[in-house]
PARO-507375 format. One line per field, with one value per residue (C-alpha): x, y, z; residue in one letter; residue number from 1. Coordinates in Angstrom, 3 decimals. Each point is the difference from the previous one (the first is absolute). Layout:
u <- [X_...] $
v <- [Y_...] $
w <- [Z_...] $
type <- [A_...] $
seq <- [NUM_...] $
# end
This chain:
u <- [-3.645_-2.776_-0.930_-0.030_-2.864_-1.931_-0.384_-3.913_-0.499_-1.902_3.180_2.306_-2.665_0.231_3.497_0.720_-3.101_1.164_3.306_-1.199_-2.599_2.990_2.010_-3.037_-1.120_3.276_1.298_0.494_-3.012_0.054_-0.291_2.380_2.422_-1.028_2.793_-1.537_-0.520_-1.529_-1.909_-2.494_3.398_-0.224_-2.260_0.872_-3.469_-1.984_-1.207_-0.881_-2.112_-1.737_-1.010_-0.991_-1.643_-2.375_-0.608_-0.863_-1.095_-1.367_2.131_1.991_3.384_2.534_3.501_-1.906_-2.277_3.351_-0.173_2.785_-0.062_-3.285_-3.239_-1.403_-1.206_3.488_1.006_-2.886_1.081_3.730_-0.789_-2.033_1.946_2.870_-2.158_-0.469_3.744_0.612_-2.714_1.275_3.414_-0.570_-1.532_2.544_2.689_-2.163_-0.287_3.780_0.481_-2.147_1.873_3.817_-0.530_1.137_0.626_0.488_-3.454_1.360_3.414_-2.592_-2.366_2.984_1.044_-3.367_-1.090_4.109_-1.248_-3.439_1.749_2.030_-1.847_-2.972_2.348_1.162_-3.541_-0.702_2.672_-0.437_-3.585_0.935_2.685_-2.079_-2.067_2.472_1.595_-3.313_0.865_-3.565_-2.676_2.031_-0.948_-2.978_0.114_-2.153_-1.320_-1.568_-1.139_-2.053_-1.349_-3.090_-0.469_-3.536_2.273_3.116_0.205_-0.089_3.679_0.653_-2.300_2.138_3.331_-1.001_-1.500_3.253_2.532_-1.974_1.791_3.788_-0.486_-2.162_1.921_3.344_-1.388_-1.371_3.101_2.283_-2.334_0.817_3.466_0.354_-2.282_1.918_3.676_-1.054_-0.751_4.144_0.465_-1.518_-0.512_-2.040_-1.827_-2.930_-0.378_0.666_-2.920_-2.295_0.293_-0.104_-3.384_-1.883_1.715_-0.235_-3.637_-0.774_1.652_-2.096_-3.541_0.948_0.862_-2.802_-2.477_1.881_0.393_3.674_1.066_2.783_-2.622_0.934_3.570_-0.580_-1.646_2.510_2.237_-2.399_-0.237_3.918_0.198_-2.739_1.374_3.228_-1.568_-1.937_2.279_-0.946_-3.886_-0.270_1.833_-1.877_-3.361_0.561_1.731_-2.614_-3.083_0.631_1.947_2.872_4.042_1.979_3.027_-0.103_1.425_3.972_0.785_2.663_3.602_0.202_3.430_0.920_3.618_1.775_2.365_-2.863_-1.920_3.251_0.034_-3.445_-0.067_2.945_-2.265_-3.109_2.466_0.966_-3.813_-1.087_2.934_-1.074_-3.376_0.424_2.319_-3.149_-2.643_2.106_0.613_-3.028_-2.455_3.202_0.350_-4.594_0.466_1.954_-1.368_-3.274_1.266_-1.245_3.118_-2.681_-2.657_-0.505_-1.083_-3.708_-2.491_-2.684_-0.428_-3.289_0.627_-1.559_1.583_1.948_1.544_2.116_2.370_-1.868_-3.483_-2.336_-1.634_-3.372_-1.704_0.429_-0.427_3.549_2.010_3.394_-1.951_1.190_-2.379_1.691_3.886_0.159_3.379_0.844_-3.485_-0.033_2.105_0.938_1.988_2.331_1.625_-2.776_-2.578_-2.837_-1.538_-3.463_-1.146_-3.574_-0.561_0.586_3.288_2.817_3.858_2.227_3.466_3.310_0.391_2.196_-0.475_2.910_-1.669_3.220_-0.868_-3.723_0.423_-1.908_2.305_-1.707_0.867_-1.747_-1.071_1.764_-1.915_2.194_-2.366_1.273_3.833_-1.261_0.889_2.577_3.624_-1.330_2.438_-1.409_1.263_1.547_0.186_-3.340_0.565_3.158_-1.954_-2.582_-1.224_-1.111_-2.248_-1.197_-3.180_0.207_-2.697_-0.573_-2.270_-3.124_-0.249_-0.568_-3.486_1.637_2.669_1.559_1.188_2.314_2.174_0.289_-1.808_-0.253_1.398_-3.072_0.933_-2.792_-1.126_-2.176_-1.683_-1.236_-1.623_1.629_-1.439_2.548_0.048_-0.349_-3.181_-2.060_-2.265_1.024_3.202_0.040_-1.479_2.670_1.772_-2.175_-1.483_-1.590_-3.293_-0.808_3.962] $
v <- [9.996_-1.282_-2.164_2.032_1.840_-2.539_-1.438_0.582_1.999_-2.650_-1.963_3.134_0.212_-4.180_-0.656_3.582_-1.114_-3.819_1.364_2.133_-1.715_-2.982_2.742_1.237_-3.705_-1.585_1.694_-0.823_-2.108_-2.977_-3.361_-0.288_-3.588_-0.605_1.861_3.023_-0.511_2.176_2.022_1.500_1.533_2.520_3.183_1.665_-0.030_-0.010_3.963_0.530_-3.848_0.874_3.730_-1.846_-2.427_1.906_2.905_-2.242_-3.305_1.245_-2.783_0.363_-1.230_-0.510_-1.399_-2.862_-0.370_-0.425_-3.449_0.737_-2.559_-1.521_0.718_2.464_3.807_0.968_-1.644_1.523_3.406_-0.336_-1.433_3.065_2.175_-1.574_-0.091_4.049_0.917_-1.514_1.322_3.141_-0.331_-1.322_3.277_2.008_-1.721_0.054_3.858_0.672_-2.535_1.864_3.396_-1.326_-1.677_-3.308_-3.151_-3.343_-1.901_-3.002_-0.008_0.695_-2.904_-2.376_0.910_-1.076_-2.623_-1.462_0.811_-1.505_-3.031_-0.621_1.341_-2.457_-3.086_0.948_-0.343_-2.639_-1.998_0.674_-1.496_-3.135_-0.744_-0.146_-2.482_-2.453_-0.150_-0.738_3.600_1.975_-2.904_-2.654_-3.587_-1.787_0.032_-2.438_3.382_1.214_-3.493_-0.152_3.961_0.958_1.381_2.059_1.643_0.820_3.180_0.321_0.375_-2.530_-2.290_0.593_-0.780_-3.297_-0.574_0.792_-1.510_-3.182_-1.008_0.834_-0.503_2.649_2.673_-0.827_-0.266_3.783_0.812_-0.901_1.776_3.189_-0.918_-0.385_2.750_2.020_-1.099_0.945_3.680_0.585_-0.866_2.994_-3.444_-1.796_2.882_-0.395_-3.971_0.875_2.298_-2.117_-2.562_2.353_1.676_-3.573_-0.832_3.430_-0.098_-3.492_1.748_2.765_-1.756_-2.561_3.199_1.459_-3.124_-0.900_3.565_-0.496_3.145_0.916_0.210_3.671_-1.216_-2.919_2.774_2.693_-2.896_-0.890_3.145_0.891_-3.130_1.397_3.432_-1.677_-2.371_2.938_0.350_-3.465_0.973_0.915_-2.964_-2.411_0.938_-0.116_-3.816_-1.140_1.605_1.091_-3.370_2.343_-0.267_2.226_0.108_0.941_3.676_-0.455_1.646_2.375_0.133_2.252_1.158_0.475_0.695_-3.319_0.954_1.269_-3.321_-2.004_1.719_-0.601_-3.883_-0.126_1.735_-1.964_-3.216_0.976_1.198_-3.302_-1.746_2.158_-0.502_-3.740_0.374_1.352_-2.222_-2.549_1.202_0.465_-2.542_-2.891_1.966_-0.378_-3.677_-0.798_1.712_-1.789_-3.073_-3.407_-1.623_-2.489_-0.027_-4.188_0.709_1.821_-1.144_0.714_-1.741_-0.241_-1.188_-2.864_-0.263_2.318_-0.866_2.422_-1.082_-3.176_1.178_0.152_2.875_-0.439_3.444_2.665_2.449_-0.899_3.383_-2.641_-2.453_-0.449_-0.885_0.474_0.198_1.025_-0.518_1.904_0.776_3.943_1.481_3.163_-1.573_-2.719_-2.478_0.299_-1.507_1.286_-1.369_0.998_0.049_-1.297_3.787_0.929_1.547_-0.409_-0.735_0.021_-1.755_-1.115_-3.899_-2.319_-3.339_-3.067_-2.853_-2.711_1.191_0.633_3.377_3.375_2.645_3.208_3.853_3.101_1.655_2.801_1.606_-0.246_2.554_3.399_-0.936_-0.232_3.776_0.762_0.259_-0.839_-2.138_-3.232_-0.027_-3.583_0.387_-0.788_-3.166_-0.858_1.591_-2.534_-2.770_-3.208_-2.055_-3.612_-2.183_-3.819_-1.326_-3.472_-0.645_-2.206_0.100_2.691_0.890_0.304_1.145_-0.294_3.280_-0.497_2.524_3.175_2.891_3.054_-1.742_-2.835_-3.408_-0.551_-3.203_1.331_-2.854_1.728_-0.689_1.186_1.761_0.105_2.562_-3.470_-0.765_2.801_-1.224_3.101_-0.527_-3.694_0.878_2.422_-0.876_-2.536_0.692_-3.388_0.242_-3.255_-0.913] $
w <- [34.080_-2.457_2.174_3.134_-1.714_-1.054_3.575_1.441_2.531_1.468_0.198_1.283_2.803_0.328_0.721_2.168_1.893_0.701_1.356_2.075_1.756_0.395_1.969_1.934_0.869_0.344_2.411_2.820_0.670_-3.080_0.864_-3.038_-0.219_3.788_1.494_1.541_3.355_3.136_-2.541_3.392_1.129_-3.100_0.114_-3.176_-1.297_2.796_0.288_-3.478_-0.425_3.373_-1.229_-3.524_1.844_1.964_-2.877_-2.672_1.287_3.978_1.852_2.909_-0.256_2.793_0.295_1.995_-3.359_-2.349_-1.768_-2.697_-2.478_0.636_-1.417_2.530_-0.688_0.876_-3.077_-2.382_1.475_-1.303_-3.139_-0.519_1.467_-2.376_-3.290_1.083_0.445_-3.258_-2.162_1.645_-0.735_-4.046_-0.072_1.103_-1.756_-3.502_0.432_0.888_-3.024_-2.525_1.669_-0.762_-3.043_1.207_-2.026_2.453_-0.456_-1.383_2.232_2.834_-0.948_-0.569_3.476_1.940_-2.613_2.006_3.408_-0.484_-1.695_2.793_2.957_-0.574_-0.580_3.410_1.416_-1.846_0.923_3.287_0.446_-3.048_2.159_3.534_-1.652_-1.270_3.523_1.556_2.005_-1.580_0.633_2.213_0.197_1.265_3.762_2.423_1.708_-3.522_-0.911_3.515_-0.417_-0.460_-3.551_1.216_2.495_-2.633_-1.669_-3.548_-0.524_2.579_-2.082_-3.539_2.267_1.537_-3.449_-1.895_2.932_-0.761_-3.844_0.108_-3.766_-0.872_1.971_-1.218_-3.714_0.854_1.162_-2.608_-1.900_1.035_0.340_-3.936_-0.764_2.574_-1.078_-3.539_0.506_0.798_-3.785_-3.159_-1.900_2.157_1.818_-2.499_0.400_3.879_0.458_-1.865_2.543_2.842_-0.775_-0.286_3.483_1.556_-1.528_1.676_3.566_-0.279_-0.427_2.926_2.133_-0.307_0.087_2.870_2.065_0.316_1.612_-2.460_-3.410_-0.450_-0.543_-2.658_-1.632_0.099_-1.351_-2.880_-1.197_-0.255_-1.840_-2.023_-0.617_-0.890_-2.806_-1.228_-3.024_-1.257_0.279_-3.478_-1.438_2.281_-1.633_-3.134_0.766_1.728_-0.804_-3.720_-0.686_-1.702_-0.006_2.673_1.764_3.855_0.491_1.182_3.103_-0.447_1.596_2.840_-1.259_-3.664_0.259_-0.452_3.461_2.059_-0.964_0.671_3.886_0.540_-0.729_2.661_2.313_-1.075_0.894_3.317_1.038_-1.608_2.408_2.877_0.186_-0.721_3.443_1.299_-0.955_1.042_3.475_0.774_-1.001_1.103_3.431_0.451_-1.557_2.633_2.905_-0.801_-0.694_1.759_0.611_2.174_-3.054_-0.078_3.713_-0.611_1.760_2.195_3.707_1.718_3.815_0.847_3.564_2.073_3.268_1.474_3.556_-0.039_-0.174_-2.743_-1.132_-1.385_1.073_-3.058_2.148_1.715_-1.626_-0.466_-1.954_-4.358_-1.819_-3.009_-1.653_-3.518_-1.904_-2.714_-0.882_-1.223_-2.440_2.172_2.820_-1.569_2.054_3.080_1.576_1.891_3.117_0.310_3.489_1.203_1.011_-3.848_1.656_-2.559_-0.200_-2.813_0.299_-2.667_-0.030_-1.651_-0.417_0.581_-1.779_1.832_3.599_-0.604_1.625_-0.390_0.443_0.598_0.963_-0.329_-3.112_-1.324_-3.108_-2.927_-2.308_2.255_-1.664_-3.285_-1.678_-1.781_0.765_3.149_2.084_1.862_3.763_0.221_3.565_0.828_-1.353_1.829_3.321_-0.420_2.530_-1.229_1.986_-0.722_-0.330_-1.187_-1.967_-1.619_-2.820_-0.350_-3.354_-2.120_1.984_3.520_2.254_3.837_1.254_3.617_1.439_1.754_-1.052_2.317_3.108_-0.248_-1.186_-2.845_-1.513_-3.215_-2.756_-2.627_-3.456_-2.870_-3.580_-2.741_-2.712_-2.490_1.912_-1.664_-2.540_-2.073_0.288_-0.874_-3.367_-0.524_-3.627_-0.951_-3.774_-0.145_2.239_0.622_1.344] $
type <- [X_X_X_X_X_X_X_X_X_X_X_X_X_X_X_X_X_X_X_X_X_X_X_X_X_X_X_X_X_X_X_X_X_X_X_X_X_X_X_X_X_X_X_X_X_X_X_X_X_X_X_X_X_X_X_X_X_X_X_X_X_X_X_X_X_X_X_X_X_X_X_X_X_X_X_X_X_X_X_X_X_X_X_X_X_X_X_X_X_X_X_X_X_X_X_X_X_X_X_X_X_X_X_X_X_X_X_X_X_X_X_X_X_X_X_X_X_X_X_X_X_X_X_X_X_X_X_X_X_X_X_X_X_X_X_X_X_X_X_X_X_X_X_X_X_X_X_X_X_X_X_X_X_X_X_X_X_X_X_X_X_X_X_X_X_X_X_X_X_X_X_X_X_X_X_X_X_X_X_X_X_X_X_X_X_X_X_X_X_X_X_X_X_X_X_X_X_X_X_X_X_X_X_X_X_X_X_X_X_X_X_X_X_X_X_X_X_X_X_X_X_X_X_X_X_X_X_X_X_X_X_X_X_X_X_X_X_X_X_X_X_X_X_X_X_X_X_X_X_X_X_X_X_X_X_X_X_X_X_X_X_X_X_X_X_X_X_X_X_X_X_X_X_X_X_X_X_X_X_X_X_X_X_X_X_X_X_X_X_X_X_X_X_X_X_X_X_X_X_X_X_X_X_X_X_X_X_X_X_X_X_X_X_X_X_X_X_X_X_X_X_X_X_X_X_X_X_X_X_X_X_X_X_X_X_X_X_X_X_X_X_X_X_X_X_X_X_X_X_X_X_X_X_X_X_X_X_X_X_X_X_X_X_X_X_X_X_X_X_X_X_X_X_X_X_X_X_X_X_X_X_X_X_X_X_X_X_X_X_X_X_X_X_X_X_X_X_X_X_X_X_X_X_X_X_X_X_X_X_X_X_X_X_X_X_X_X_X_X_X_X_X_X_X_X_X_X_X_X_X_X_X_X_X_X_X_X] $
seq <- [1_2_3_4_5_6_7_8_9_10_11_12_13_14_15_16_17_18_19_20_21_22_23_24_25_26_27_28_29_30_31_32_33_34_35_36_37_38_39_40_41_42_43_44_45_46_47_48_49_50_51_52_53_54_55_56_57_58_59_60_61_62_63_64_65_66_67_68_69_70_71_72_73_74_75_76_77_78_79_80_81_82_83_84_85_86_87_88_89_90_91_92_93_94_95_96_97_98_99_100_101_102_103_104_105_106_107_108_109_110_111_112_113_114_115_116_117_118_119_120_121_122_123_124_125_126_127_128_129_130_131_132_133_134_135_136_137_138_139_140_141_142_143_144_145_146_147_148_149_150_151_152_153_154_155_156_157_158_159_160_161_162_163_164_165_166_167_168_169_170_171_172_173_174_175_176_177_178_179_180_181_182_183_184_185_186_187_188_189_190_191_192_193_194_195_196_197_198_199_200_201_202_203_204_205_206_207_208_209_210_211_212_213_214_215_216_217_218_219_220_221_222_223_224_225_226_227_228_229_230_231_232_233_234_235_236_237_238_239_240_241_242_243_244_245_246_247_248_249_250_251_252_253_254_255_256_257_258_259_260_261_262_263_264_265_266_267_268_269_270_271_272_273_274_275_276_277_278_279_280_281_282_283_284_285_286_287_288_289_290_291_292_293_294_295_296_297_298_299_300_301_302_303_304_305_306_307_308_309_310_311_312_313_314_315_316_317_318_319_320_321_322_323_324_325_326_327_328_329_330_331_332_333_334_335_336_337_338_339_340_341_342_343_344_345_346_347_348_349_350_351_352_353_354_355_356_357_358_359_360_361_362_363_364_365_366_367_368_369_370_371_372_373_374_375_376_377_378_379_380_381_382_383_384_385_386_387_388_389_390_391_392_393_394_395_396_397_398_399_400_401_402_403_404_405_406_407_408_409_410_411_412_413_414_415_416_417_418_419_420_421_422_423_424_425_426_427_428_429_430_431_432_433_434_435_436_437] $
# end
């Protein structure tokens, strides 16, 4: 009871706040461990941000104006429409507190000092995880390497930077993947958050110098990590800035009673287990929807000559006329190529390649992105529905190629030249510490 007393009213109002601005924002629109999905389909919200909207920042909303989870002023309006409700509600609850007599402050900061412990390693985990499987940033296509940076956005700028080093995102990564493996543990929750706020920190500057459209979010993130190291303020300054001995404050148990405890590290097992299951699922089933099964085969074929039923086709104004087939070179469509017409037209298509025959075996492309949500099941019969179709090609080295066959009904005889990923002079430097190697 002593204790109970002694708590601040500054902290009563803290930790009634927090969890009620979680229950206000978390439902049902959080982007929270990646596994909330058709969020535009929910209207919960949507009367009281568009009156809030208009009365106290004069914008029009609409439901064609919605960007939930992206940095838009649809987002700004829940947040403060959130951060209202729960100021609201602290009040409320403080008054009916005072009027009862209640004693539960420390139970109830226990209790969301556990949700916040667990709800950001979720997050966390879900975005360290992304970037270890080369899902967040991807890999270094030929289509980025050939942009043109003026005409990138800023965001688009950071990715192709980032998607460039497989070293630095992974490292990044596995950083939140400790730090976010160590907030499931009381013991390590301190060492935990301390790596967490210098990585969350280092998120949050790039965000914003870099206009990536989910800044609002790294925030919101950096600040629950904040609010849940805020115990450990006190013994923080006086380590570092007075130079004296401390001990970090010990987050509590949840449950004192030795069964209850017992129960809830059963529980705290099979969620662990659970989401594991989860995780698993879903970055394995992306990994291997986006995987390029044909990866050694990226390349990028200008068309030298084209002759199509015996005729050559020199005019690049004639509408059947490649003038180029890229392989593999974009991230988005694995296992495709693209031939791009002479009238810019486009046409993605699914190839395999028999290195014995020297054939091209090509169909059309099915999107494999559209399959990838949860407990979602992947139609195998488009694949056994498919029709395969055939070019043969021969090589002249690494810098050319023969293309004969039927495409289209028209017999085609295509030499092309050919740009390898290797052939990059940014990529040749790749891994090499030693300049002058």
């Amino acid at each position: 009871m002593t204790l109970e007393l002694k708590m601040p009213l500054s902290q009563k109002y803290l930790w009634r706040f927090v969890l009620l601005f979680l229950l206000f924002f978390c439902f049902p629109y959080d982007m929270t461990y990646g596994m909330t999905y058709a969020l535009e389909d929910w209207h919960l919200w949507d009367t009281p941000i568009f009156w809030l909207a208009d009365v106290l920042f004069n914008w029009e909303l609409s439901i064609d104006t919605r960007y939930i989870g992206f940095d838009s002023r649809y987002e700004v309006v829940r947040y403060t429409l959130c951060f209202l409700l729960a100021n609201l509600g602290t009040l409320i609850w403080l008054l009916i507190d005072y009027k009862y007599k209640t004693s539960y402050n420390q139970k109830l900061k226990n209790l969301v000092q556990t949700i916040l412990r667990y709800h950001i390693a979720f997050i966390i985990l879900t975005y360290g995880l992304s970037k270890v499987v080369d899902i967040q940033f991807g890999v270094m296509s030929m289509d980025t390497l050939d942009k043109n940076i003026g005409n990138s956005s800023a965001m688009g700028f950071m990715w192709d930077f980032f998607s460039y080093s497989q070293t630095v995102t992974r490292f990044s990564g596995w950083l939140e993947v400790i730090g976010g493996v160590l907030l499931f543990f009381r013991r390590t929750t301190f060492l935990g958050l301390t790596l967490l706020v210098i990585v969350m920190a280092n998120v949050v500057i790039f965000d914003i110098g870099y206009n990536v459209s989910v800044t609002i979010y790294a925030i919101y993130i950096l600040v629950l990590i904040l609010i849940l190291l805020s115990d450990q303020f006190v013994s923080i300054y006086n380590y570092l800035i007075l130079n004296k001995t401390t001990t970090p404050v010990r987050y509590k148990r949840l449950f004192v009673n030795d069964k209850t405890y017992a129960r809830a590290k059963i529980f705290k097992i099979a969620l662990l287990l659970v989401m594991s299951s989860l995780f698993f699922y879903q970055f394995s089933t992306y990994a291997n929807l986006m995987k390029k099964d044909q990866s050694w085969f990226t390349n990028k074929q200008t068309v030298e000559t084209f002759i199509r039923n015996g005729d050559t086709i020199s005019n690049d104004t004639d509408e059947k006329r490649w003038k180029e087939i890229n392989f593999n070179t974009t991230n988005v469509y694995p296992n495709s190529f693209e031939i791009i017409y002479h009238t810019k037209k486009t046409e993605r298509l699914a190839f395999t390649i028999d290195t014995l025959t020297k054939t091209l075996n090509y169909s059309d492309f099915i999107d494999p992105t559209p399959q990838y949500e949860l407990f979602s099941k992947i139609d195998d019969s488009i694949e056994k529905n498919r029709t395969w179709k055939s070019l043969k090609y021969s090589k002249r080295g690494d810098t050319a190629t023969v293309w004969t066959g039927i495409f289209k009904k028209d017999t085609l005889h295509i030499e092309t030249s050919v740009k390898r990923l290797e052939d990059y002079p940014l990529m040749k430097r790749r891994g090499r510490w030693l300049f002058d190697l």
